[in-house]
PLY file of the C-alpha trace (Angstrom):
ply
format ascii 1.0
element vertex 300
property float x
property float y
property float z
element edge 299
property int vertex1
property int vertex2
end_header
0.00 0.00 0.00
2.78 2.51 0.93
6.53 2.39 1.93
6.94 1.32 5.43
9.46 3.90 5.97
10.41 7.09 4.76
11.94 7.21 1.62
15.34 8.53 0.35
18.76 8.30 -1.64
21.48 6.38 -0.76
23.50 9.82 -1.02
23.23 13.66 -2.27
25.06 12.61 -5.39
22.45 10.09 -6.47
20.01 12.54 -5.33
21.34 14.97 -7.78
22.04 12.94 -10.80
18.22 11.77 -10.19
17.20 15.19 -10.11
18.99 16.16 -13.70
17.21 13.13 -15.31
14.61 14.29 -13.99
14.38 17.76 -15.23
15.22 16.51 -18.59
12.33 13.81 -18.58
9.99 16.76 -17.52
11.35 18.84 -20.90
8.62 16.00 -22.48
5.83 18.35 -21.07
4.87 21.36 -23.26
5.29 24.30 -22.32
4.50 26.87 -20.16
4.64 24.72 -17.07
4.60 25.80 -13.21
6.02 24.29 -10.29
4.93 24.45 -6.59
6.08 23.16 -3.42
2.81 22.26 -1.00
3.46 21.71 2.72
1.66 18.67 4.05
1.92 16.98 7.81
3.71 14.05 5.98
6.59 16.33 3.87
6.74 18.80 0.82
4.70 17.58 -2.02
5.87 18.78 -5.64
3.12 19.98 -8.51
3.60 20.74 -11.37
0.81 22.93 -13.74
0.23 23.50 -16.90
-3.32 24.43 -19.44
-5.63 26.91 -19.04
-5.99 29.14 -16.21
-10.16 28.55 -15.72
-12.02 25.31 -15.72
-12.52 22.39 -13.94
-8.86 21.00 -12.51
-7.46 17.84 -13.27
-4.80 16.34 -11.25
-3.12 13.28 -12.03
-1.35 10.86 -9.70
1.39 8.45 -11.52
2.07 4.79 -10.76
4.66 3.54 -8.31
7.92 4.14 -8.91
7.45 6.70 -11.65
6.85 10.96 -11.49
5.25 13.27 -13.03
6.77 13.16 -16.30
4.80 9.74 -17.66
2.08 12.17 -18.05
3.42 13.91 -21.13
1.07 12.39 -23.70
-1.62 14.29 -22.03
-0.64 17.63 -20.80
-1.66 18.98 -24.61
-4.99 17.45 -24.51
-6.51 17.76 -21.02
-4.96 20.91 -20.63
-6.96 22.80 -23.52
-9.64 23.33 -21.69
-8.79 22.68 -17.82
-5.84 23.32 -15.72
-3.85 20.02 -15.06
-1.85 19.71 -12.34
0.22 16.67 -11.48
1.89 15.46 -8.36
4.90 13.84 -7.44
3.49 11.36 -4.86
4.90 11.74 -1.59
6.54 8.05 -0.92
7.86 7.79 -4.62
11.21 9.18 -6.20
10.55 12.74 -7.57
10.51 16.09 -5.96
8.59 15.53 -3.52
10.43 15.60 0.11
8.45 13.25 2.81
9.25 13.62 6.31
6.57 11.07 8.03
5.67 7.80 7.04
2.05 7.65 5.80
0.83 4.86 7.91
-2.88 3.70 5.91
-5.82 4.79 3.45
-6.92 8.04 6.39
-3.07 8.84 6.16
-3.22 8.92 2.12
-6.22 10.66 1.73
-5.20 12.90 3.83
-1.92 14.38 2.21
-3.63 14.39 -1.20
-6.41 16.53 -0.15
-4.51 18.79 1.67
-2.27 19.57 -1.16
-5.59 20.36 -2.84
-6.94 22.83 -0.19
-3.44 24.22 -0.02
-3.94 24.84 -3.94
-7.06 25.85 -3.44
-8.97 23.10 -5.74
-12.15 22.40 -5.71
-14.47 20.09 -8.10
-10.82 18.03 -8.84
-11.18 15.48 -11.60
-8.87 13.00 -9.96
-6.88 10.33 -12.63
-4.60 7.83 -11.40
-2.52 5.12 -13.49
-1.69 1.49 -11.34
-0.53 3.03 -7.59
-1.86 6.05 -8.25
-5.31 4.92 -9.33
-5.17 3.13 -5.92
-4.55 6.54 -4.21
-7.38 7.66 -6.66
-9.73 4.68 -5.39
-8.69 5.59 -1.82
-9.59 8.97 -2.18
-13.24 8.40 -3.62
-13.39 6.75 -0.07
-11.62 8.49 2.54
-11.26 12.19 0.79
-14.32 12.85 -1.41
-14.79 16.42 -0.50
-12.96 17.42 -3.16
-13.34 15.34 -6.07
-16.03 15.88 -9.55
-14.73 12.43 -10.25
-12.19 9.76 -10.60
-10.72 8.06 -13.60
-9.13 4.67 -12.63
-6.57 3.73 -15.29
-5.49 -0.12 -14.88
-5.58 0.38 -10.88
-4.46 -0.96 -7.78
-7.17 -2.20 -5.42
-9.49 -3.64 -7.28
-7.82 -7.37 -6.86
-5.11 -8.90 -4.89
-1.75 -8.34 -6.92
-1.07 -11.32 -8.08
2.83 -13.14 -8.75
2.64 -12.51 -12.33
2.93 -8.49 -11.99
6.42 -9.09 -9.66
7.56 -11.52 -12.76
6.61 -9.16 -14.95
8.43 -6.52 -13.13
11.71 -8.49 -12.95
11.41 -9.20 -16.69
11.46 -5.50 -17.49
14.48 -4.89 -15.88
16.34 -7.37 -16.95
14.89 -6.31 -20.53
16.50 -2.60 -20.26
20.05 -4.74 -19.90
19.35 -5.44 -23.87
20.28 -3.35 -26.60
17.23 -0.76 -27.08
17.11 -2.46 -30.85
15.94 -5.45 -28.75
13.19 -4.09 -26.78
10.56 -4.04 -28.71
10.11 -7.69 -29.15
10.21 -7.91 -25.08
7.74 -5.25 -24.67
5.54 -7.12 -26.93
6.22 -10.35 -25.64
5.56 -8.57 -21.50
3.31 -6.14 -22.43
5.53 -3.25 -21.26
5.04 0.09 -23.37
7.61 1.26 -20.83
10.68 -0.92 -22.58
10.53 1.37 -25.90
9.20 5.04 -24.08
11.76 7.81 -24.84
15.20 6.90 -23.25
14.69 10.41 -21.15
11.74 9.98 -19.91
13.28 6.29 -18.47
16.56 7.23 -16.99
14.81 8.80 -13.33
13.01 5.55 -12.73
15.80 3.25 -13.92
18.18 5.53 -10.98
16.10 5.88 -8.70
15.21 1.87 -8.85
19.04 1.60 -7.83
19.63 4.68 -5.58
16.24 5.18 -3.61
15.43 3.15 -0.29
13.42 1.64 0.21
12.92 0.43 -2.87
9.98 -2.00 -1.48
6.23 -0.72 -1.12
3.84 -3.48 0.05
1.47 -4.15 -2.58
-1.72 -2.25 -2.84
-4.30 -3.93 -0.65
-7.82 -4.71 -2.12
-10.49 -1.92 -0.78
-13.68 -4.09 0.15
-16.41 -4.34 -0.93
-18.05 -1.95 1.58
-15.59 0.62 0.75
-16.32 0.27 -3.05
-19.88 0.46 -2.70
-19.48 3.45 -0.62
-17.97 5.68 -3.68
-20.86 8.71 -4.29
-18.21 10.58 -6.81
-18.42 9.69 -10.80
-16.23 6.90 -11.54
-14.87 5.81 -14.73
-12.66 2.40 -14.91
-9.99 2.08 -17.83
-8.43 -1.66 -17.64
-5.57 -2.82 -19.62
-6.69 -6.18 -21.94
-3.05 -7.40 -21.45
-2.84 -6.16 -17.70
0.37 -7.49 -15.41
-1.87 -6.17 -12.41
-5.42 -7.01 -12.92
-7.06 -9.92 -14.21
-9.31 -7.42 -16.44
-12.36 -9.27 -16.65
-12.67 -10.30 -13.09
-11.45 -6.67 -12.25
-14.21 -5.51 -14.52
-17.06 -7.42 -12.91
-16.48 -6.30 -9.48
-16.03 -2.48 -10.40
-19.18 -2.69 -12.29
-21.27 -4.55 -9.39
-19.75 -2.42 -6.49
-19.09 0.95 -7.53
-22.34 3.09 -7.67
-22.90 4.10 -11.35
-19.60 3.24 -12.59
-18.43 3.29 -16.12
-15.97 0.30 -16.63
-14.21 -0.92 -19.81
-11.46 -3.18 -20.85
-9.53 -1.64 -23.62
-7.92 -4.97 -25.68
-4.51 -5.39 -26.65
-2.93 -2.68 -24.46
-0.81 -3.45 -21.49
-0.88 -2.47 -17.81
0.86 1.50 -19.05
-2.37 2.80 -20.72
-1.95 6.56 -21.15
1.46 6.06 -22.89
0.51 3.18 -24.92
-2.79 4.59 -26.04
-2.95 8.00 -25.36
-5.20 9.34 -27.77
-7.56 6.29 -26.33
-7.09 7.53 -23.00
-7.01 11.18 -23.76
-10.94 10.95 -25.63
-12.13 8.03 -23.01
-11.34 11.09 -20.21
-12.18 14.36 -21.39
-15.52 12.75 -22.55
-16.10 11.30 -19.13
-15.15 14.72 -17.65
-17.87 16.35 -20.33
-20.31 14.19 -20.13
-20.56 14.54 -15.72
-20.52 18.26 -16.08
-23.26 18.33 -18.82
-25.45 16.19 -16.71
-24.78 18.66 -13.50
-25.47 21.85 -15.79
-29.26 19.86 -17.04
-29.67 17.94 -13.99
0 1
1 2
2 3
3 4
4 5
5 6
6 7
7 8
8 9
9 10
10 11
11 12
12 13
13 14
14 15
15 16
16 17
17 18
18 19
19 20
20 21
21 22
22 23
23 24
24 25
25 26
26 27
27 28
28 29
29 30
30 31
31 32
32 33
33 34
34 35
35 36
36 37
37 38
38 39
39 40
40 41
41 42
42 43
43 44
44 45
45 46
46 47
47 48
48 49
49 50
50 51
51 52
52 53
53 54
54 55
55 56
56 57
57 58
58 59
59 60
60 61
61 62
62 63
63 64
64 65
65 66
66 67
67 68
68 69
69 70
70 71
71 72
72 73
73 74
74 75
75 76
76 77
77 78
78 79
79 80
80 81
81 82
82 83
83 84
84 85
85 86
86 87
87 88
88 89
89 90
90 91
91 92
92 93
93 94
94 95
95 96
96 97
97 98
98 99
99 100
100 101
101 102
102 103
103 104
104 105
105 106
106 107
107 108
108 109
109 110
110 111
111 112
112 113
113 114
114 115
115 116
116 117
117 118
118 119
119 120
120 121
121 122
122 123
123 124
124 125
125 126
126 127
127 128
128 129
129 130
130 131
131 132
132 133
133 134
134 135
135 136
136 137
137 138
138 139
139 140
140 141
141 142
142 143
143 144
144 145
145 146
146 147
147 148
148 149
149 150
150 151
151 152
152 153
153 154
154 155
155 156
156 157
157 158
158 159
159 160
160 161
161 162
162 163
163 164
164 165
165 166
166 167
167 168
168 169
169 170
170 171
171 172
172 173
173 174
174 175
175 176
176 177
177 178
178 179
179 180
180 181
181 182
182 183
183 184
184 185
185 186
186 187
187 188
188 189
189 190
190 191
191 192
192 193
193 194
194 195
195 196
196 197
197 198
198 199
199 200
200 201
201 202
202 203
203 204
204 205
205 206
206 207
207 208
208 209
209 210
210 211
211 212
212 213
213 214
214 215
215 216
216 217
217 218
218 219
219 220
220 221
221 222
222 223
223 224
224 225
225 226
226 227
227 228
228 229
229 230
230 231
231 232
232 233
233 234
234 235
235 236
236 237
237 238
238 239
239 240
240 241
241 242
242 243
243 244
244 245
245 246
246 247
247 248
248 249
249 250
250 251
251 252
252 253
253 254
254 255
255 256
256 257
257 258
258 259
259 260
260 261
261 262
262 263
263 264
264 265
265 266
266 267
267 268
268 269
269 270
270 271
271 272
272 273
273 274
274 275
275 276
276 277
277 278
278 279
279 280
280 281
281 282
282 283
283 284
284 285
285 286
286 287
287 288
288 289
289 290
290 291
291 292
292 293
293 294
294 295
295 296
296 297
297 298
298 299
């Protein structure tokens, strides 16, 4: 669910080289692009913002692991008509400086939503990819004050995580030890986009899996189904057809007979990394969720 223990570098020089591939994985964004540094109780959150200045906010939360950078595919597109913001997540590699472990799902909601008050956003369309659709999932349950909706790409907590993702974890990094030429049959063959995504946008995760401890996060724990069936926010569920996490089918059944007027749908042939293997897919599948929720609140 989340690191046991705070997390950091194994020394201000890996910190540093980390935070150059970093910047230059964040050049992927369009520009103009603000930063901000949010205080929380559990450490410094980093944001970064970029679209229009009125609208509805969106604010995306990346999978474990990663930052804010995997969202470049859709900075362009969500951002023509909202402001995007997305964070670095507060027990993951990035900019983001924790200070306190964050113990459970109160703990998690809790430093999300007060980086939103401390932004002062309100009506948040919430999107999360793997971990961070977990923290989105946690938040339609322990933090709702906030949110217009969630979007759930591929997420955490729908299912047990089974062996298979781990496997599939270890056969991506041993993968990146092939010639890039090479990578393309294993990210067909393990349904990881991730193998053949720009080399930039790479090199912070592939440091930070060798420099940042711990390394480890539990895996996400299932919400039950009480805690599904208490989500009153719009929902919409993206799964991957060739998901590592999620048996999709299974995944879909349960979001669809739990979650209170949920729109769920397996999208086939794309693995567990959905918004940079399809992002136009994702990019339509969103914006017309977010359209169609505030067209119903403007004639309902």
């Amino acid at each position: 669910m989340t690191r046991t223990a705070v997390g950091r570098f194994v020394s201000d020089e890996a910190r540093e080289r980390f935070l150059k591939a970093y910047e230059e994985a964040m050049s992927l964004w369009p520009e103009p692009r603000e930063e901000f540094d949010v205080e929380t109780r559990f450490g410094v959150v980093h944001v970064h913002r970029a679209g229009v200045e009125r609208g509805e906010p969106i604010v995306l939360l990346h999978g474990h692991g990663a930052n804010s950078s995997n969202w470049y595919p859709q900075i362009e597109a969500f951002g023509e008509h909202h402001p995007v913001y997305a964070i670095d997540t507060i027990d993951d590699p990035g900019r983001s400086v924790q200070h306190t472990v964050v113990k459970d799902s109160r703990d998690n909601a809790a430093w999300v939503n007060e980086v939103l008050e401390r932004l002062g956003l309100d009506r948040v369309h919430l999107v999360g990819l793997s971990y961070g659709g977990w923290l989105t999932l946690n938040q339609a349950v322990y933090g709702a004050e906030r949110l217009a909706s969630v979007t759930l790409l591929d997420p955490g907590g729908l299912q047990k995580v089974p062996l298979r993702f781990l496997a599939g974890t270890i056969g991506g990094l041993f993968a990146m030890l092939f010639p890039r030429r090479c990578r393309p049959w294993f990210a067909r063959v393990l349904a990881n986009h991730a193998l053949i995504a720009p080399a930039r946008l790479m090199a912070p995760i592939v440091l930070s899996s060798r420099t940042y401890r711990p390394s480890y996060r539990p895996a996400a724990r299932p919400f039950t189904d009480e805690e599904l069936g208490s989500i009153r926010v719009p929902a919409l569920v993206l799964l991957a057809g060739r998901s590592m996490l999620l048996s999709p089918e299974k995944a879909l059944r349960r979001a669809s007979a739990l979650i209170p007027g949920v729109r769920a749908e397996i999208v086939p042939g794309i693995g567990h990394g959905l918004p940079l293997e399809a992002p136009e897919l994702v990019n339509t599948r969103v914006l017309r969720f977010i359209d169609s929720e505030a067209r119903s609140r403007f004639t309902g």
